[in-house]
C-alpha positions as CSV (number, residue, x, y, z in Angstrom):
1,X,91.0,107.2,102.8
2,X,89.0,104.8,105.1
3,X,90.2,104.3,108.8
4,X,91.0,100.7,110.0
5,X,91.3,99.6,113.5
6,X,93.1,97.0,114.0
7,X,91.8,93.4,116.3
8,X,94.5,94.2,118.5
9,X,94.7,97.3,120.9
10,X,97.7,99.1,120.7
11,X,98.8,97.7,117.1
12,X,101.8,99.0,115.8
13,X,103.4,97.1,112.4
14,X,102.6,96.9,108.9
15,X,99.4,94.4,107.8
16,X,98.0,94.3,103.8
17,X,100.7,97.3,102.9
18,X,98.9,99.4,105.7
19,X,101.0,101.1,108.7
20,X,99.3,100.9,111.9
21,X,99.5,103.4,114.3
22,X,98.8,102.1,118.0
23,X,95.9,100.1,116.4
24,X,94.5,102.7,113.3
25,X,95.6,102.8,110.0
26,X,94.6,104.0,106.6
27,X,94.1,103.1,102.8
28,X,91.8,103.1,100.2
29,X,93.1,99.8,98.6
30,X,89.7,97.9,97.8
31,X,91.6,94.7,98.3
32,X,93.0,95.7,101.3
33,X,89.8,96.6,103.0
34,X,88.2,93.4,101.8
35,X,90.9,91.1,103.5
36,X,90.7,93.2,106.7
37,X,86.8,93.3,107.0
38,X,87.3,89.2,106.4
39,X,89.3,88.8,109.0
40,X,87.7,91.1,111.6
41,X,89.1,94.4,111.6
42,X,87.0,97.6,112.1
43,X,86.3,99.4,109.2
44,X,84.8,102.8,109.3
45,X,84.3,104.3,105.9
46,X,83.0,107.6,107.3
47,X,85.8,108.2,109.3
48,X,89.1,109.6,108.7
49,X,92.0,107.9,110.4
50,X,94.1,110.1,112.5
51,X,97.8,110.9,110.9
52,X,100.9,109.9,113.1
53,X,102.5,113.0,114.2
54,X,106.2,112.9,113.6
55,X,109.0,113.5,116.5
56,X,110.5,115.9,116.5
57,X,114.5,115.5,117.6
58,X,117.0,118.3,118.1
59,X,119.6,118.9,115.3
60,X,123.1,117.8,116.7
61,X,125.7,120.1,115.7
62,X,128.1,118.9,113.1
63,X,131.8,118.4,114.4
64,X,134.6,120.9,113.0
């Protein structure tokens, strides 16, 4: 996978089929990384994107 970082600090959304995470995101679509190195994202093929950690939420008892 190559890491993206997106123009925009902070980035959070979905650009190309790729889900950024406050600005980084993933993939190893060729086409993808074409369109974002076109229109001036940084991409960093040595470096491996971090992975969004999950949240964790409590289990809420079920009613009886």
């Amino acid at each position: 996978m190559t890491a993206v970082k997106a123009p925009v600090e902070g980035f959070s959304g979905v650009v190309a089929n790729v889900e950024f995470v406050d600005g980084v995101g993933e993939t190893s679509d060729p086409t993808a990384l074409s369109y974002f190195r076109r229109h001036g994202y940084g991409v960093d093929e040595s470096a491996k994107a971090p992975r969004p950690t999950a949240k964790k939420t409590a289990a809420k008892p079920s009613p009886k």
